[in-house]
C-alpha positions as CSV (number, residue, x, y, z in Angstrom):
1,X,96.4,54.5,204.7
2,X,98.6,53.9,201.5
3,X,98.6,57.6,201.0
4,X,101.3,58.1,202.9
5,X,103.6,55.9,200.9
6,X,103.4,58.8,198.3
7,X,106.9,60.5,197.9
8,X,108.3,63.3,196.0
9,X,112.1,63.3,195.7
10,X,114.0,66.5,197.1
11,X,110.8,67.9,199.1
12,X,110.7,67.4,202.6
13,X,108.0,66.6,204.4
14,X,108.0,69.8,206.8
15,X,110.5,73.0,206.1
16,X,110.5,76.0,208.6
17,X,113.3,78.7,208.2
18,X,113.3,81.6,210.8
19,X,110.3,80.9,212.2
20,X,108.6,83.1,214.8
21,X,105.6,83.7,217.3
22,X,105.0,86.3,218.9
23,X,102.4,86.6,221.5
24,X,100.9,89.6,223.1
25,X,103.5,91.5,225.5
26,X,106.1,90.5,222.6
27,X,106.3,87.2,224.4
28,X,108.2,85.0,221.7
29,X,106.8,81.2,221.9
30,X,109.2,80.2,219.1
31,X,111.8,82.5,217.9
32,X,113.5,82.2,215.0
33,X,113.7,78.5,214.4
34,X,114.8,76.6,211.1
35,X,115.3,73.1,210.5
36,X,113.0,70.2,207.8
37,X,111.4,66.9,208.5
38,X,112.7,64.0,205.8
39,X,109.8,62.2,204.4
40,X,109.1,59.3,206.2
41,X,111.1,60.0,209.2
42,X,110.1,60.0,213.3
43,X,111.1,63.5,214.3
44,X,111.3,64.4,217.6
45,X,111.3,68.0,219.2
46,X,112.3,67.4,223.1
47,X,111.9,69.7,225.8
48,X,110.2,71.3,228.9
49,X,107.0,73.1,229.2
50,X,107.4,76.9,227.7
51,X,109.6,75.4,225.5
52,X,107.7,76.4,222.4
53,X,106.9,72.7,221.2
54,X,103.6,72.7,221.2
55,X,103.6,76.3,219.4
56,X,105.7,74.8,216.5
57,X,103.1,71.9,215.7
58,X,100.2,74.3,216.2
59,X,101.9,76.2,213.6
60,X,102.3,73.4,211.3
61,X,98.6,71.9,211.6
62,X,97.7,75.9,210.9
63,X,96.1,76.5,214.3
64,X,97.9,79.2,214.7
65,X,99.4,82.4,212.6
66,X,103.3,82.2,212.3
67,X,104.4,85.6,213.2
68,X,107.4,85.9,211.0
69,X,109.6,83.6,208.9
70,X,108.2,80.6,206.5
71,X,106.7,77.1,206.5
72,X,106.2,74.4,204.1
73,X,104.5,70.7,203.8
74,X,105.5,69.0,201.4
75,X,106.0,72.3,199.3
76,X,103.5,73.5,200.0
77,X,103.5,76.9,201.8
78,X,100.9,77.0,205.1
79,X,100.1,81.2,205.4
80,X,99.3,80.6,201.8
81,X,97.7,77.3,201.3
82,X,96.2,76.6,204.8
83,X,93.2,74.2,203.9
84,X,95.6,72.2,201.6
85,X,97.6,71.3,204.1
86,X,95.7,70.7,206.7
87,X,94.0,67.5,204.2
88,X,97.9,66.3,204.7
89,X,97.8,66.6,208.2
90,X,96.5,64.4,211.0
91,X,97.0,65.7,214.5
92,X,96.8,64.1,218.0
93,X,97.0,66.9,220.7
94,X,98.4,66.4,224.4
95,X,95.1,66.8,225.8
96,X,91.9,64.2,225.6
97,X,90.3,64.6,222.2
98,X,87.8,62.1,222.0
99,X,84.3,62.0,222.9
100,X,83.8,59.8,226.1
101,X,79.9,59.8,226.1
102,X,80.3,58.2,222.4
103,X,81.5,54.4,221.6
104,X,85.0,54.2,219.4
105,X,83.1,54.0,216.1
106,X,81.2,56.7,216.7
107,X,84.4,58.9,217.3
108,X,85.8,57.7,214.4
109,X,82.2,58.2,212.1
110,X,82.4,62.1,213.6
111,X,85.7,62.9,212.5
112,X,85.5,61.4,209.3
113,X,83.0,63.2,208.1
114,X,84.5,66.4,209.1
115,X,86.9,65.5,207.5
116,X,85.5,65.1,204.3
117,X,85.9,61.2,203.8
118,X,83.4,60.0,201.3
119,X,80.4,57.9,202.2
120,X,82.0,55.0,200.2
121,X,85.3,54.8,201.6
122,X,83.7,55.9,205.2
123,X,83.0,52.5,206.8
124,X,86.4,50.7,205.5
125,X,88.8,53.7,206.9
126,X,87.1,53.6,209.9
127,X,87.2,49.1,210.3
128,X,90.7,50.0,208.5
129,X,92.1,52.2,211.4
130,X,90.5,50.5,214.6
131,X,92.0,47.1,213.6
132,X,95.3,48.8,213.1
133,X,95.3,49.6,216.2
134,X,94.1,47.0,217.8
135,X,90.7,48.6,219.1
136,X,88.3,46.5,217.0
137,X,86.4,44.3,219.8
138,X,86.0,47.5,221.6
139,X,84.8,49.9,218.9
140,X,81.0,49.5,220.2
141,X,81.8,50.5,223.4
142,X,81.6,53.7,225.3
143,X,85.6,55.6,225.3
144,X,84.3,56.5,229.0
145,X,84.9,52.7,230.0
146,X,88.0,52.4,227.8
147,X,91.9,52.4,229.8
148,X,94.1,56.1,228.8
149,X,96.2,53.8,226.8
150,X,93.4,52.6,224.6
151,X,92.1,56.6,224.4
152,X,95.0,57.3,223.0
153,X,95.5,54.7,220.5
154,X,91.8,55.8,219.7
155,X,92.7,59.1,219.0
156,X,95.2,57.9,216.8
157,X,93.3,55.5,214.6
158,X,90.8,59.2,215.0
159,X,94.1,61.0,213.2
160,X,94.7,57.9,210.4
161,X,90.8,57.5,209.0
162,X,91.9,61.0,206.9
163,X,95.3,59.0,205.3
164,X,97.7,61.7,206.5
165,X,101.0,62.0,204.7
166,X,102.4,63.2,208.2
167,X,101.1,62.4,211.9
168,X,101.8,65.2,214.1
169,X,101.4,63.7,217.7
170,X,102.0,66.2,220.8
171,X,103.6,63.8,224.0
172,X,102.0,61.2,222.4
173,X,102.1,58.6,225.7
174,X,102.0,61.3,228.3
175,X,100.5,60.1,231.5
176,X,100.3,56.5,230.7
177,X,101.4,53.0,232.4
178,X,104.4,51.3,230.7
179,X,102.7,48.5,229.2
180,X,99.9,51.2,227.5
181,X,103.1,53.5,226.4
182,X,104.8,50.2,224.9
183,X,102.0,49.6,223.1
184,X,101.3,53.3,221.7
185,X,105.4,53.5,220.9
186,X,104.9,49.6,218.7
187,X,102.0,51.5,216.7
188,X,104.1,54.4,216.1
189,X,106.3,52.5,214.7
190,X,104.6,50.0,212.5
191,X,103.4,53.4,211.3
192,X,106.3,54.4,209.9
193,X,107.7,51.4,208.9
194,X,104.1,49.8,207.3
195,X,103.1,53.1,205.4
196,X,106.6,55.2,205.5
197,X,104.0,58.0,207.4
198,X,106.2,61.0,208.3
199,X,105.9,61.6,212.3
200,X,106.8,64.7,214.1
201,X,106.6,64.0,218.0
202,X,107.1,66.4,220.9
203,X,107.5,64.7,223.8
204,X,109.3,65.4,227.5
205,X,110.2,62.0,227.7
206,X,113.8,60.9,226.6
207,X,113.6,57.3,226.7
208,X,110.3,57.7,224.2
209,X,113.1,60.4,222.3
210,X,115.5,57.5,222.5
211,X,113.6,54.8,221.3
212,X,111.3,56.5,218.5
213,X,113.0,59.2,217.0
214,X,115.2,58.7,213.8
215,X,116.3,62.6,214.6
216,X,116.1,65.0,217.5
217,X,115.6,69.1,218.1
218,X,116.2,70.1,221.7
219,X,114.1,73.6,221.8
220,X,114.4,75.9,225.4
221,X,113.1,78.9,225.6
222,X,111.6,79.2,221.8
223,X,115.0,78.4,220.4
224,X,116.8,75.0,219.1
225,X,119.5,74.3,221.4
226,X,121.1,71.2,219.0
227,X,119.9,69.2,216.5
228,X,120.8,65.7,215.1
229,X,120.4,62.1,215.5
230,X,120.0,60.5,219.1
231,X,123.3,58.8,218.5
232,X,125.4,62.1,217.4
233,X,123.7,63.1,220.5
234,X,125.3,61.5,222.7
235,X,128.4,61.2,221.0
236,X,128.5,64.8,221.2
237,X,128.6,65.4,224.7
238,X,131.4,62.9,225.2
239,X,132.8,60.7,227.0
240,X,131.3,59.2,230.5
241,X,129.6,60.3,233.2
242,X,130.7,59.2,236.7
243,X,128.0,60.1,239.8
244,X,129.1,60.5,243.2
245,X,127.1,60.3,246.2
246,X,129.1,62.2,248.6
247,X,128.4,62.1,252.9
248,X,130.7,66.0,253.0
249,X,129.9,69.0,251.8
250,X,131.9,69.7,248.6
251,X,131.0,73.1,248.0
252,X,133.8,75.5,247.6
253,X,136.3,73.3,246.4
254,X,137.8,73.6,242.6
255,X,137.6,70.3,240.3
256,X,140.7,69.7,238.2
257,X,140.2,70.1,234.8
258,X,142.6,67.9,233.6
259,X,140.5,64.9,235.4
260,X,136.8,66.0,234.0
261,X,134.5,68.7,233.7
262,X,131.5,69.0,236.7
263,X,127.8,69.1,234.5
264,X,125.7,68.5,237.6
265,X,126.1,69.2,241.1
266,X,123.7,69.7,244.0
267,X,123.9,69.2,248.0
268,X,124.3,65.3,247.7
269,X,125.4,64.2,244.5
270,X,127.7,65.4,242.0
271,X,128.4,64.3,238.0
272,X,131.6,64.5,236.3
273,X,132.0,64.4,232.4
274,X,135.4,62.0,231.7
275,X,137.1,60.8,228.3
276,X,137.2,57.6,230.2
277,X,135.3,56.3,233.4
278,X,137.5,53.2,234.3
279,X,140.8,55.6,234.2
280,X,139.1,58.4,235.5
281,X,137.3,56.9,238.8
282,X,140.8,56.4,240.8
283,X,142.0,60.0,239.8
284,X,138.7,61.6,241.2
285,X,138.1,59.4,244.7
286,X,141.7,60.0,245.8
287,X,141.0,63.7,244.8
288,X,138.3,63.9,247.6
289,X,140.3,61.9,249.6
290,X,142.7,64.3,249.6
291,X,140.2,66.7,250.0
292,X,139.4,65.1,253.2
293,X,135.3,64.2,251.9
294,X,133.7,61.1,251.8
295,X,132.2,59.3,248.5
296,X,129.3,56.9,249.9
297,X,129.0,55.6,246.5
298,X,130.7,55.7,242.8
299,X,128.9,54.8,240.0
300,X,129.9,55.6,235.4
301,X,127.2,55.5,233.0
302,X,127.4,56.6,229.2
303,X,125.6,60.0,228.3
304,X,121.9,59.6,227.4
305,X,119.8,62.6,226.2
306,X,119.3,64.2,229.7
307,X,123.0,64.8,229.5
308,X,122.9,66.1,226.3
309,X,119.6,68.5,227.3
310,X,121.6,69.2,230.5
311,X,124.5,70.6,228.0
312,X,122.8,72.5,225.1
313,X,119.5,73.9,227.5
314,X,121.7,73.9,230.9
315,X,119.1,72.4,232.8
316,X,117.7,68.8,234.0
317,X,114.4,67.3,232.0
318,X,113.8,64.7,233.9
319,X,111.8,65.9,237.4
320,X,109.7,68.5,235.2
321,X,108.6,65.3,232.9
322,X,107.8,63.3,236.1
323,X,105.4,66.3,237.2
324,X,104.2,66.5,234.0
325,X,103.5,62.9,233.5
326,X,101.6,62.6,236.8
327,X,99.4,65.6,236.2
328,X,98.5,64.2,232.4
329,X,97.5,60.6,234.1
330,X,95.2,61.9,236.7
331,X,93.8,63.8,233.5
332,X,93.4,60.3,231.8
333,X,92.2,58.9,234.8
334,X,89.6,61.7,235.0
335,X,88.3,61.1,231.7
336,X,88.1,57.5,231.9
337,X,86.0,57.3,235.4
């Protein structure tokens, strides 16, 4: 896997300027989007179904025509050079990709060969990437009998016996247990930090955003909503956020600005953006006190990236990602009976 150690100053790893899709009906899956991946960086691009995630790494790993606009790995230009950089590229899709009649190895021996691995080097890539992660006493076995958290990590190790210079992994841990996601985010890592491999994740999940990704797109509805680190992130939407659970209805009744700015509201709760949530919280329950409604409960947190998608896409992640989540595990589950 020491391939992906190889750097070339001033080129970045992936480069897209105005990039466009354009289904039939002039539906636009991605319109107009521009921004690079640094080589040997975890990038992230966070956001709901329809998004156009998925359409952007399908464009990268050349399964699709890019309508308009221009993309480059590592220099090299896609539309033009396709087959070259698809030997760069290893790619993990959302759904199951492995073989579940056949035992680990054998998925392993099937792709490397497509792949074009040489005999010689075959049998070492293949011990190479199962013991990287951690699949090695089960690589004899069928995938049928293995847990979705080792499938995935299988497909993985599948994606590493070609050495990619970048790992392109779509919701990589989608529809797994927390230990099996744990485990799947610590290879991800060591990834990066072992062999410097560039990583471009999409992913609905914002804690996996949080915790794996050195920067962050937010794409709704084909676009880029905001880019940047998940630290300016948060910085950027600013301040705290207080939650009330209220007993009254509150509807109709004007917020003063100089006290914070509403970002959330709905018939039992409502979230207020503040510079500062000790000095803020007095100010807003002897406003509804005034107001004549009852706060059942008070609560500040600092902004984390559902804030900051609930800003830049005006919309909540979270309950789509749990849907999502649940119908991706009884997938797994499917697949592993």
């Amino acid at each position: 896997m020491g391939s992906s150690n190889l750097k070339s100053d001033n080129i970045m790893a992936v480069e897209t300027k105005n990039l466009t899709k354009i289904y039939h009906g002039n539906i636009r899956a991605v319109d107009n989007v521009s921004f690079s991946v640094k080589q040997g960086e975890i990038f992230g691009l966070l956001g709901p179904n329809g998004a156009g995630k998925t359409t952007v790494i399908k464009m990268i790993v050349t399964l699709t025509h890019i309508t308009e606009g221009t993309l480059q790995v590592f220099g090299i230009d896609s539309a033009k050079s396709a087959e070259l950089v698809r030997s760069m590229l290893g790619y993990v899709p959302q759904s199951v990709s492995v073989d579940t009649d056949l035992t680990g190895y054998e998925n392993l021996l099937i792709f490397s060969k497509l792949s074009y691995v040489g005999k010689k080097e075959r049998d070492e890539r293949i011990k190479e990437a199962l013991e990287y992660m951690g699949l090695t006493e089960r690589a004899k076995d069928l995938v049928k009998h293995y847990s979705g958290g080792m499938m995935r990590r299988l497909e993985i190790a599948q994606a590493l016996v070609n050495r990619p210079r970048i790992l392109l992994l779509d919701e990589p841990s989608i529809g797994l247990d927390p230990a099996s996601k744990m485990h799947v985010w610590e290879s991800i890592k060591q990834l990066k930090k072992q062999f410097g491999t560039t990583i471009l994740i999409t992913t609905h999940d914002m804690s996996e955003a949080d915790e794996l990704c050195d920067r962050i797109a937010i794409m709704s509805d084909g676009k880029i909503s905001v880019l940047g680190s998940p630290v300016e992130l948060k910085k950027s939407v600013g301040g705290d956020i207080i939650t009330l659970n209220l007993t009254s209805v509150h509807h109709g009744i004007e917020f003063p600005k100089d006290i914070g700015k509403i970002i959330h509201s709905d018939e039992e709760s409502i979230q207020i953006l503040v510079e500062n949530g000790e000095e803020a919280i007095p100010l807003i329950t002897n406003f509804y006190r005034d107001q004549k409604i009852t706060i059942d409960s008070i609560s500040i947190n600092k902004p984390n990236l559902d804030d900051v998608f609930m800003k830049y896409a005006k919309r909540r992640l979270h309950d789509e990602f749990s849907t999502h989540a649940s119908s991706a595990r009884r997938d797994f589950v499917r697949h592993t009976r």
